[in-house]
C-alpha positions, 0 to 999 in steps of 0.5 A, a space after each residue: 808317337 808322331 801325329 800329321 794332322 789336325 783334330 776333327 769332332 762333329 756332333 752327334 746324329 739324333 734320333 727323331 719322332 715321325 713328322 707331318 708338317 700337312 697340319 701340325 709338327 708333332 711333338 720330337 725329341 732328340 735321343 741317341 742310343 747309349 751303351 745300355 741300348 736304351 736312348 739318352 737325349 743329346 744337344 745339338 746346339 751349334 754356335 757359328 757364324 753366318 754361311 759363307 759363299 761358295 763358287 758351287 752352284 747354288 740351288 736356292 734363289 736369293 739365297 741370302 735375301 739380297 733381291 728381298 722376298 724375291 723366289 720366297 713365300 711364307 707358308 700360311 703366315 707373314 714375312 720381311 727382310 730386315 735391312 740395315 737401311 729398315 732401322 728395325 732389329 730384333 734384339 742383339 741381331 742388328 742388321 747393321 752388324 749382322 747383315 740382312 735376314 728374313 723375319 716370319 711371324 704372325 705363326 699360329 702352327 709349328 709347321 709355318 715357315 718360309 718356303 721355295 719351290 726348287 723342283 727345277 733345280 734338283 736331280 734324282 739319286 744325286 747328294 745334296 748339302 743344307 746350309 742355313 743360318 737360323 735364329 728365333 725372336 719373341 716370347 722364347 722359353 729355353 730352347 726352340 727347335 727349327 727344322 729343313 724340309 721338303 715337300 714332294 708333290 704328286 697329283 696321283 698321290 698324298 703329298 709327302 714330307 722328309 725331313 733334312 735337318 733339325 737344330 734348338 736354338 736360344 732366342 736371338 742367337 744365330 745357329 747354323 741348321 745342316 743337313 743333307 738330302 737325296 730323292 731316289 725319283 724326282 716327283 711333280 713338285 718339291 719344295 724346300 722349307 724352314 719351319 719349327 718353333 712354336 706358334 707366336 714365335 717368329 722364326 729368323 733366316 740370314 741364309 740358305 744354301 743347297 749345294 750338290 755334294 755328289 751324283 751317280 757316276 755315269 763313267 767308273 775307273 777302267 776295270 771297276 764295275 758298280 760291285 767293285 766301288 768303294 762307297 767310302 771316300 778316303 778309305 785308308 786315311 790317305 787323304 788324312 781325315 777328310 770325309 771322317 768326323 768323330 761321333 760325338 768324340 775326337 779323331 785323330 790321323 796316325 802313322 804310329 803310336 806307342 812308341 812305334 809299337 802300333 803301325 798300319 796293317 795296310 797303307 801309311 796311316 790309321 785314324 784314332 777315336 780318343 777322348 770317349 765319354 760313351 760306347 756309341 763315341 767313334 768314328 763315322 762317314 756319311 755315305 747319304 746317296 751312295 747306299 740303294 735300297 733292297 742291295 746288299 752291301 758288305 762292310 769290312 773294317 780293320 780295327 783294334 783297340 788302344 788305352 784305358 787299360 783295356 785290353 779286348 773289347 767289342 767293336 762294332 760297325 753300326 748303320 745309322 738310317 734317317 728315313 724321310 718321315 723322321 723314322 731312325 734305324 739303326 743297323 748292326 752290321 758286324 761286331 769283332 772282340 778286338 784287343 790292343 795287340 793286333 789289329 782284326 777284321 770286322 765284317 758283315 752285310 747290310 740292306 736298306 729296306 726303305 728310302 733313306 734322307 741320311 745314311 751314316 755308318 760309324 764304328 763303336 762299341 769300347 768302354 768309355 776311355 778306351 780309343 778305337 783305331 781305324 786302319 781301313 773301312 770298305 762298303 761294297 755291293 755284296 758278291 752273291 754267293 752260290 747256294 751249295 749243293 745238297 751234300 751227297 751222303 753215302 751208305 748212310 747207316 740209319 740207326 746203326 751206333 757208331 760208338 765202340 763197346 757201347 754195351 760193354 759186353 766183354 766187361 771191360 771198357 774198351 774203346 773207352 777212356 777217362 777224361 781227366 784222372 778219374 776212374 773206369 770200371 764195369 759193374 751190372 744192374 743197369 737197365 736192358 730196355 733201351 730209352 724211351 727217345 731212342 725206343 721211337 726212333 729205332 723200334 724193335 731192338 736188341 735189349 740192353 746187356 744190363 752193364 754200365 760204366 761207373 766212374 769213380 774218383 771225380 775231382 772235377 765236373 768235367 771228368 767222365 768216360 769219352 771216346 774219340 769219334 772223329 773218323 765216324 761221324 759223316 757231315 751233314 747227318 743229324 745224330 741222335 743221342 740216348 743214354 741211361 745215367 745215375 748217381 752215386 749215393 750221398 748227393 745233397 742238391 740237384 746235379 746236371 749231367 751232360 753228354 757233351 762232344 768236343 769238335 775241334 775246339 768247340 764244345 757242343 751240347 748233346 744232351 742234359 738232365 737234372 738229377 736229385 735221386 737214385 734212379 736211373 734217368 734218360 738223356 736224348 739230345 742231338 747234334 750235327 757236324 758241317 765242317 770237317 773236323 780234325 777232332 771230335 770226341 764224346 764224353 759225359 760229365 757234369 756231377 759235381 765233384 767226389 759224385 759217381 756217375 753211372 752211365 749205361 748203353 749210350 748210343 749215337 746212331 744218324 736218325 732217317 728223316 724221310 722215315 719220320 716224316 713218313 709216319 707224320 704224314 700219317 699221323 696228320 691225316 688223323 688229326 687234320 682230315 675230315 670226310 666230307 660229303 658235298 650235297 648239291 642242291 639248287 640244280 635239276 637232278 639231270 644237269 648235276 648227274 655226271 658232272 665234273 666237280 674239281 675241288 681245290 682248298 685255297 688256305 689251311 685253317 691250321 696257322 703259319 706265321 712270321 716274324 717281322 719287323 717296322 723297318 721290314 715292312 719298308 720293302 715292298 718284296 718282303 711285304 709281297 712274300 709275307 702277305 702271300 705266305 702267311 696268316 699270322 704275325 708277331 713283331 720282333 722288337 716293336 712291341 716291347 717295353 723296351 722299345 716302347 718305352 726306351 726312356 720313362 714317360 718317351 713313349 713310342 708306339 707308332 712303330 707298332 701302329 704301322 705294323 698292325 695297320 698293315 697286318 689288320 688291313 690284310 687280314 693277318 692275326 697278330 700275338 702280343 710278344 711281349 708285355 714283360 720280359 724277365 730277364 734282366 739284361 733286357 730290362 731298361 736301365 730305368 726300370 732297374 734302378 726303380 725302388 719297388 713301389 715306383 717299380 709297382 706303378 711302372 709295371 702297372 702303367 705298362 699293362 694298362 697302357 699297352 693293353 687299353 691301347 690295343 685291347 681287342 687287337 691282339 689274339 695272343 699275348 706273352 705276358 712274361 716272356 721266359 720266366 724259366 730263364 729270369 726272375 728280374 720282376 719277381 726278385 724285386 716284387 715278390 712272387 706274386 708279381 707273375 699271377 698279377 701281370 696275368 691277372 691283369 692283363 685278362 682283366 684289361 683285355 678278356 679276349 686275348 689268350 694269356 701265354 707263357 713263352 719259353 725256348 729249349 722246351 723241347 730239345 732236351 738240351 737245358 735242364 732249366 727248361 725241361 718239359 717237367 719244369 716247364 709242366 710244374 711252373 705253368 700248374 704253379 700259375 695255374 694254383 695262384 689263379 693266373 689264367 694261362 690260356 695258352 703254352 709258347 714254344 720258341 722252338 729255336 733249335 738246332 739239329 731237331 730229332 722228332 721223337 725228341 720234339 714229339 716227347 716234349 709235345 706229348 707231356 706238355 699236351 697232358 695240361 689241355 692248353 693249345 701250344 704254339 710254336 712261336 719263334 721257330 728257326 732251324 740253322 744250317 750253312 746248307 739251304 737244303 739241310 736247313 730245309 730239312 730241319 724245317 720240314 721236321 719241325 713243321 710235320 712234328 707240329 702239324 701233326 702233334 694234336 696238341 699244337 695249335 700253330 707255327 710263327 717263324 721267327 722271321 724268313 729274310 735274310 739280314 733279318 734273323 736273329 740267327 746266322 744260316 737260318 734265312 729262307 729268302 736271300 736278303 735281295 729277295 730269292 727264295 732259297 732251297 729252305 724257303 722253297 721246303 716251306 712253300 712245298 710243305 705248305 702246298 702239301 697242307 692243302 687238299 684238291 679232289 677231281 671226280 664226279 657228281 654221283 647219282 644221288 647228288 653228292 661228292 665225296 672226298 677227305 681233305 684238310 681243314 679249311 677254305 676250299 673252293 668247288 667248280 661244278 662242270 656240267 655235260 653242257 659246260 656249263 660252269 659255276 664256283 662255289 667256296 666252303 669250309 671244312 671245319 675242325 672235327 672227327 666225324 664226316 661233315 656234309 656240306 650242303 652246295 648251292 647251285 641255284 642258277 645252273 
């Protein structure tokens, strides 16, 4: 193993509080993420000696107080130079020995300090470094914090503050505080200042340097255009570790290691992060004004794993983001499953949504011990890709099934055959009437033969009938899947049965039940091929072991989507029109005969609403698109306890208080998602460890404090988010737990409808989550006196078949509680398919009487829990999908041109909600009026006054 430089460590980068230095320093404290998700808090305790000059210029006037007081000013308090010559010193820092520095005392706020106007000597987009040597004197208790910051002055606007760098010191010990800081657009004034410690204590400077680290280039290589650059310097370690540093670990430069075994895929030589005590340990550059906000950049690392006895780990590249108010982001960018056998490639995209003061990417992710190696890392402006265009499909064959001897007619099974050793026969007494899923989809049909295929001799779940399909099925059409199946006698507990399909070396979902009788049962799933496979089969399983399974008259057929979406228009008609009647009054009879009346509704009643989230809000293109567009809002992470409460007693709701102040200012609704979650992997680690009485007050403490703070504020809640899929809160306190959080929750805010929330409620793809489970644990609520008000239906799905989606809606619809949507995402590589699947659900929502509302989980690109489910391009196009949800929406409102007849009156059917009239006389005379047309089934009049025409 030959190494060829030296070792590097850096200390690590700290997540802040927002700051306002204006009238106060709020209180901050100093957390990194951990590899539980959570935060930990961290030191960032320097030892170091005074700043050593530079031949750079520097941006600071007497920088190291030589000329006094000279180009300085205290901030609403006092300062001195101490000098050799003054015979005064504070404690150990003698000036004789040290040198001169400042002193700033008489400090009665944490944001007074010692400030310099730098305006002139600053540019915009350009790099710069803070240098500053900094100690503290008096009445100290432990650790004090000193800060860097600018102010940025504008006559036409609030002065802003952002912050550059933080350190804690001991009391008269010499510290260097760094930093670095960029201005995207150079305002009126900025002013550069030292500030922190707490009132009475004096704060001390030896010296302050800016230095320029870099600027935009105004010439580039021949032939490298700005998509081209490389945003990291020394990308291949040809420079050694120049421009790296260890996350909080060391870093090591090679050209070998292992005897030799582990080479460089590229270039002479790799870096290695070793001796990691977490999994956020690793290595990282800082790329701070190089990244432009609302651009998409794409990240690719070459990485591998080494050590520990570790053979695969996930490694990941992770943006950390300081923005200018202190706010912390970071960023998944990619994560590969890397192993300690070859090197691979982790690659994705990232957008930063607003100014950032520091911006870092690093790469992490392995166990504690293991080390991650390095060979390259890239950042570049990300290529844009055409869209596709919409596949061309030919002869279709709606609801033709493309399965061979599906009914068995000739008493054999034919086209058949036995994954595994089991056994196919033909036997009879199946039923003949097709399923009820598929019944909706294809309509009148030939009855059933009455065969079925028994299988026999099972030793494994997975052993059923199959059959190869590969050469019958067609890219891009949605199929849909409906079988009778049953279970042989002697089954002792609740068996799943699955229609699965192997695609290639993937296996893919079609369809699940849960058994636990003799009866026949009903399967209808989905599924949708986008890349040509080179194998695909069909096949059923799941019993256990030694279980016959029975299936009967399966059927794969493509469904016709225009065909459905035909009859939800109808259907939407009925539940979402009303007649309306206009009765003009307030004119002479002789102007309002005859008049032109152009009727236009403005905004549907029924709600559509999105996803977003803190840092989303940053971009004033997002902001522009989901303020347009929707009326409704729920926050993706922001709001729950998890990040509300990252550690015990840290709380942090700002982030929530933005989002809200945005979404209220602009009349937009907003649900609560959410108070609890009940799956454990999303439980802070501190909450786990809890014994069940301190566990009972935290719970209670968290209803109390999230519901008073915001009470009135939030129409809906989720209270505990996916109880079907966890039991974390009622496995450590009991089953009564769940009734009590709903309970409570009305209690503190009565006006909030109570929610449960699930996903996979209306697929039919998970047993655990089938409408009838969903149906048997909402009435369980119910009995023990939970006030559930409303039924939550994430709705992430793939491939949505109607009749499936409409089943679902219809059996849930029989408890009188409003559903909602509440997550809803549809995934293709497609924009226009992924459009289609969007329409679908949108009409099978709008037009299911029982549903009361939409809220997308999410629309922008690079801000989606879910690949290929974006609407809007990360850098702000609406694509073909986003275009399907402005087109349907524009289909959800109602216009109306005609005439005033002779009684005064105009008559018209429209959808529900705000409309606007204009009445048009035979003179041109003009007058607009607004009106609503409220949710019913009879005919409304509404009366339109025209005083004044």
């Amino acid at each position: 193993m030959k190494r060829f430089t030296v070792c590097c460590f850096s200390n690590p980068i700290h997540k802040n509080k927002n700051h306002n230095p204006d009238k106060k320093l709020r209180n901050s404290m100093e957390i990194s993420r951990n590899d539980n998700g959570e935060h930990a808090k961290q030191n960032n305790n320097n030892n170091v000696t005074p700043v050593i000059g530079s031949d750079r210029t520097n941006v600071i006037v007497n920088h190291d107080f030589s000329l006094g007081m000279h180009s300085w000013n205290p901030n609403c308090c006092e300062a001195s130079v101490v000098t050799a010559d003054s015979g005064i010193s504070h404690g150990v820092l003698d000036p004789s020995k040290c040198g001169s520095y400042v002193v700033v005392k008489n400090r009665k706020e944490t944001w007074q300090g010692l400030e310099q106007d730098i305006t002139s000597r600053v540019k915009p987009c350009c790099l710069y470094k803070v240098s500053a040597t900094v100690a503290v004197s008096g009445p100290v208790q432990g650790l004090e914090e000193v800060m860097a910051t600018l102010k940025l002055e504008n006559q036409q606007s609030p002065t802003n503050y952002q912050f550059i760098a933080k350190t804690c010191v001991f009391k008269e010990k010499w510290v260097r505080l760094e930093g670095m800081f960029s201005l995207p657009s150079l305002p009126e004034r900025v002013v550069f200042y030292l500030e922190g410690p707490s009132p009475g204590i004096d704060l001390l400077i030896q010296s302050v340097t800016i230095h320029l680290e870099s600027e935009p280039e105004l010439e580039r290589r021949e032939g490298v255009t700005v998509e081209d650059e490389n945003l990291v310097v020394n990308p291949n370690f040809e420079d050694g570790l120049n421009n790296w540093s260890g996350r909080s670990c060391k870093i090591v430069c090679h050209d070998s290691m292992a005897d030799g075994k582990i080479v460089p895929l590229s270039g002479k030589a790799f870096a290695a992060a070793t001796e990691r005590t977490q999994n956020w340990n690793g290595i990282q550059q800082e790329i701070t004004g190089k990244v432009e906000r609302k651009r998409v950049y794409e990240a690719t690392a070459v990485v591998r794993i080494y050590g520990n006895n570790v053979t695969s780990a996930t490694v990941q590249a992770t943006l950390w983001v300081q923005n200018p108010n202190q706010r912390d982001q970071y960023i998944g960018i990619a994560n590969v499953q890397a192993t300690d056998k070859e090197w691979i490639q982790c690659k994705g995209k990232f957008l930063l949504n607003g100014s950032a003061s520091r911006v870092v990417i690093y790469i992490e992710g392995p166990p504690p011990g293991t080390d991650i190696l390095l060979n390259s890392l890239t950042v570049k402006h990300a290529e844009k890709i055409p869209p596709s265009p919409r596949p061309a499909i030919e002869n279709p064959a709606f609801g033709v099934n493309i399965l061979t001897n599906s009914q068995l007619t000739d008493g054999t099974t034919n086209g058949w055959f036995p994954l595994g050793n089991c056994t196919l026969s033909v036997a009879e007494g199946s039923p003949r009437i097709l399923p009820p899923l598929a019944r909706d989809s294809l309509g009148p049909h030939e009855p059933l033969s009455g065969r079925y295929m028994l299988v026999t001799n099972r030793t494994h779940t997975w052993m059923g009938p199959a059959q190869m399909i590969t050469d019958k099925l067609k890219l891009f059409l949605t199929y849909q899947i409906s079988v009778w199946v049953k279970l042989g006698s002697g089954i002792n507990s609740p068996q799943n049965v699955n229609v699965a399909l192997g695609i290639d070396s993937q296996w893919v979902n079609g369809g699940q039940v849960e058994i636990n009788d003799d009866k026949w049962h009903e399967i209808g799933g989905s599924f949708r091929v986008e890349k040509q496979p080179s194998k695909a089969l069909v096949y059923i399983q799941g019993p256990s072991s030694g279980v016959d399974l029975m299936v009967a008259g399966l059927q794969i057929f493509p469904v016709d989507r225009l065909a459905r979406i035909k009859h939800l228009r109808r259907q939407s008609d009925k539940i979402r029109r009303s007649d309306v009647i206009l009765k003009f009054s307030g004119a002479d009879a002789s102007k309002l005969s005859g008049a032109t009346v152009k009727v236009r509704q403005t905004r549907n009643s029924f709600p559509v609403g999105t996803c977003i989230s803190r840092s989303s809000i940053d971009n004033e293109d997002f902001v522009d698109f989901f303020l347009k567009n929707f009326n409704w809002a729920v926050f993706g992470n922001e709001l729950k306890w998890y990040w509300t409460e990252p550690e015990q007693g840290k709380l942090n709701y700002q982030d929530a208080d933005d989002m809200l102040n945005l979404c209220s200012s602009n009349n937009i609704e907003t649900r609560g998602h959410c108070i609890f979650w009940e799956v454990q992997a999303t439980v802070q680690q501190w909450i786990q460890k809890m014994n069940q009485n301190d566990l009972n007050t935290a719970v209670q403490n968290r209803l109390t404090g999230l519901l008073n703070r915001y009470k009135g504020k939030f129409k809906h809640y989720d209270v505990n988010n996916e109880m079907l899929h966890g039991s974390f809160y009622q496995d450590k306190l009991g089953k009564d737990i769940r009734v009590n959080m709903f309970k409570t929750a009305h209690q503190l805010d009565p006006s909030a409808t109570l929610f449960v929330n699930d996903y996979h409620i209306e697929d039919g793809c998970d047993p655990k989550s089938c409408p009838e489970k969903y149906i048997e644990h909402i009435l369980d609520l119910q009995e023990k006196g939970a006030p559930v008000g409303g039924i939550g239906i994430q709705g992430h799905i793939d491939s949505p078949i109607g009749p499936i989606v409409c089943s679902a809606l219809d059996r849930l619809g029989i408890l009188g509680l409003p559903i909602w949507f509440t997550e809803l995402d549809v995934s293709s590589i497609n924009e226009h398919i992924r459009g289609d699947d969007l329409e679908v659900m949108m009409w099978e929502a709008f037009g299911h009487p029982a549903v009361e509302g939409i809220m997308l989980w999410g629309f922008w690109e690079l801000f989606m829990s879910r690949d290929n489910s974006h609407l809007v391009n990360a850098e702000g196009d609406v694509n073909e999908a986003g275009k399907r949800l402005l087109a349907v929406k524009k289909d959800w409102l109602s216009h109306a041109n005609g005439h005033i007849d002779q009684n005064g009156a105009f008559a018209f059917r429209g959808y529900h909600g705000n409309y606007a009239v204009e009445v048009i006389t035979s003179s041109s005379q003009k007058v607009l009026k607004t009106f609503v047309v409220e949710k019913g089934d009879s005919a409304q009049v509404i009366t339109v006054d025209l005083q004044g025409l």
